[in-house]
N, C-alpha and C positions, 0 to 999 in steps of 0.2 A: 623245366619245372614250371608249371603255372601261377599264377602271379594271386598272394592271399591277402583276401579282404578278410578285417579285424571290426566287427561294430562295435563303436564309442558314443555312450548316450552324453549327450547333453545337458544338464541341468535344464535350461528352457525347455527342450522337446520330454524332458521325463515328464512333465505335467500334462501331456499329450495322449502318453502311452500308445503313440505308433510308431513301430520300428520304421516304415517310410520314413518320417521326419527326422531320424538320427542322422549323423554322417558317417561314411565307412571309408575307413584309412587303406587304401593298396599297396603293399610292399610287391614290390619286380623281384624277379629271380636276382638280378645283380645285387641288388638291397639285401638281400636274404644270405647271400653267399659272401657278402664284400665284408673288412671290417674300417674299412677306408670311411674318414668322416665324409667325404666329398657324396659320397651315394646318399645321404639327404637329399639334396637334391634330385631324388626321384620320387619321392613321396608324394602324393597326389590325392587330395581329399573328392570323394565324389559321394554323388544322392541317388537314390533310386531316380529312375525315369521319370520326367511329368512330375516331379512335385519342386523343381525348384528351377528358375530361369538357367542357361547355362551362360558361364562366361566365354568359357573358352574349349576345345573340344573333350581336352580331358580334364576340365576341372568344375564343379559347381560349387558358390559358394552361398550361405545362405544369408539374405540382408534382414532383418528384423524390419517391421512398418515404421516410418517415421513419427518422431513423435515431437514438436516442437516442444523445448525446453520453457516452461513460464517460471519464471523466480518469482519467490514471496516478498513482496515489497514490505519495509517496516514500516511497522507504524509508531507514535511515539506521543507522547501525552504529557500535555501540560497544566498544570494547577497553580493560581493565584490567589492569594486573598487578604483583603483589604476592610476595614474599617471605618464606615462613613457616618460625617455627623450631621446624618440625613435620615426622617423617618422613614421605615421599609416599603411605605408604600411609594414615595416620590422614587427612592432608589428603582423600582418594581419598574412604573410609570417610562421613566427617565431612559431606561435600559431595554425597554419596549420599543420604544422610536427607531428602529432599526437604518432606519435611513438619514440620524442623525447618528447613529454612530462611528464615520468618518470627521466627525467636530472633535472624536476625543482620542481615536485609536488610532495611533500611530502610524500601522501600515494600510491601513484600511482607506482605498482612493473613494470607492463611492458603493452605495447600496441603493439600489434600486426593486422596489415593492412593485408585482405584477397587476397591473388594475383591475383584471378581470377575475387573480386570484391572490389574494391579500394575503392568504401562508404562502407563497410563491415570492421569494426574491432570489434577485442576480446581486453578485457580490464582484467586487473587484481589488485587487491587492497590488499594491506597487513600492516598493522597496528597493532602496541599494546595499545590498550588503555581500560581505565577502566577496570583493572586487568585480560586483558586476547587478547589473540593473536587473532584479526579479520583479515581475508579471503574472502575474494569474486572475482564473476565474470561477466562477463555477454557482453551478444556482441551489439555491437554499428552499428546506420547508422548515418551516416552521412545524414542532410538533405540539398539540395540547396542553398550554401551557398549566399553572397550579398559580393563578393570585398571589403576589408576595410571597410567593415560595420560588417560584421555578421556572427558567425558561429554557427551553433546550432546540438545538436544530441538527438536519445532516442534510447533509449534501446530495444532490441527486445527478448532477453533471458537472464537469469541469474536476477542478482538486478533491480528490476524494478528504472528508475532513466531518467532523460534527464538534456538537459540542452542548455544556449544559450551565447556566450562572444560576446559582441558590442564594437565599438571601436569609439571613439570619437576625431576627432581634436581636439587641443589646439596651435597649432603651426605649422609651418613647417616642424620641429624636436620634437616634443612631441607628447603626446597621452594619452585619458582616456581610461583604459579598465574594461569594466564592464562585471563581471563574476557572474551568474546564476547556479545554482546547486537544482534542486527539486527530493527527490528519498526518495522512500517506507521506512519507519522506520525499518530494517529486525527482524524477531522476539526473536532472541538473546539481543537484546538493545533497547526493548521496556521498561522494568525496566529502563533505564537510559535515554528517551523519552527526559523530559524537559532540561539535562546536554546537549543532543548530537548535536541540533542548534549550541549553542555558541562556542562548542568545533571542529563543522568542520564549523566555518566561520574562528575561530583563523588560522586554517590547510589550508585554500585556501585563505588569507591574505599571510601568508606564502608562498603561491605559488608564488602567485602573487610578492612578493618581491624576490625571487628567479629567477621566470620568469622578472625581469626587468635586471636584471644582465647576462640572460640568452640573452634575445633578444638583448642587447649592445654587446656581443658577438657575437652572429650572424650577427650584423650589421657588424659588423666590417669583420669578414669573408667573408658577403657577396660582400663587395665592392675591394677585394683586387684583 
């Protein structure tokens, strides 16, 4: 008795609609006549000719293209906001300095402004936490800012990261400053995902309370 091929489409090869691409299952006379579970093993999937590499003399299998796997890294976003009894233009001023803002922020080791391109800085971050020494870098633009309104930046190399501080009247000598912080989870501290929100809102609370003391300072400097 000759040996019968059964064609079985594929899911993936039905959006092809060519029966080449299918596989075709051969059952052997022994297969056909036996009721022994052991005659499985003669089952032998093959391709038509020419359309798939062969592995082995009677068997081809077919390997789909590889596709490396990228995962969605998360992102996570943080908001502060503070009270200073500071007019909104000092606050404005004071938070502009960009490369004084390692006087007041806590993680922030140094800012450095590109001389040839003044929206252009390099950022650097140096922290201990959750038992081990974090490092990063990454270079910053500066976008368009809005006078006493608005300062915003994103990152163009290094920690993927942006961010925006708004400034709100409350007075003629006061001011709300509300600070924004959204940046890639980096994959060192993705094992500590759910701690690292509440742990860098505490860290830019802190700034911000730093920065109040800082900008009365300034203020003061600035009027003498």
């Amino acid at each position: 008795m000759p040996a019968m091929a059964i064609f079985i489409p594929s899911p993936y090869n039905l959006l092809r609609r060519r029966r080449r691409d299918h596989p075709v299952v051969f059952f052997g006379h022994a297969l056909l006549s036996s009721r022994s579970s052991s005659a499985i093993g003669r089952i032998f999937v093959g391709y038509p000719h020419g359309t798939h590499k062969r592995t082995s003399p009677s068997t081809s299998i077919y390997t789909p293209p590889f596709r490396p796997f990228s995962p969605v890294m998360e992102w996570q976003d943080c908001t502060v906001k503070m009270d200073i009894d500071v007019p909104i233009s000092v606050a404005y001023d004071c938070y502009s300095d960009r490369e004084a803002i390692p006087r007041w922020m806590p993680f922030i080791s140094s800012v450095k402004i590109l001389e040839d391109k003044p929206d252009l800085s390099q950022w650097s971050l140096k922290y201990k936490a959750f038992g081990r020494d974090i490092e990063f870098s990454w270079l910053a633009r500066n976008m368009q800012p809005i006078p006493n309104q608005k300062i915003h930046w994103r990152s163009l190399d290094g920690l993927p990261n942006r961010g925006t501080v708004r400034f709100f009247p409350k007075g003629p000598s006061s001011c709300r400053v509300e600070l924004t912080v959204s940046y890639e989870v980096p994959q060192i501290l993705v094992p500590v995902t759910s701690a690292l929100k509440p742990f860098l809102e505490g860290l830019l609370m802190r700034g911000l309370e730093r920065f109040t003391k800082f900008a009365k300072s300034y203020s003061s400097d600035s009027t003498r």
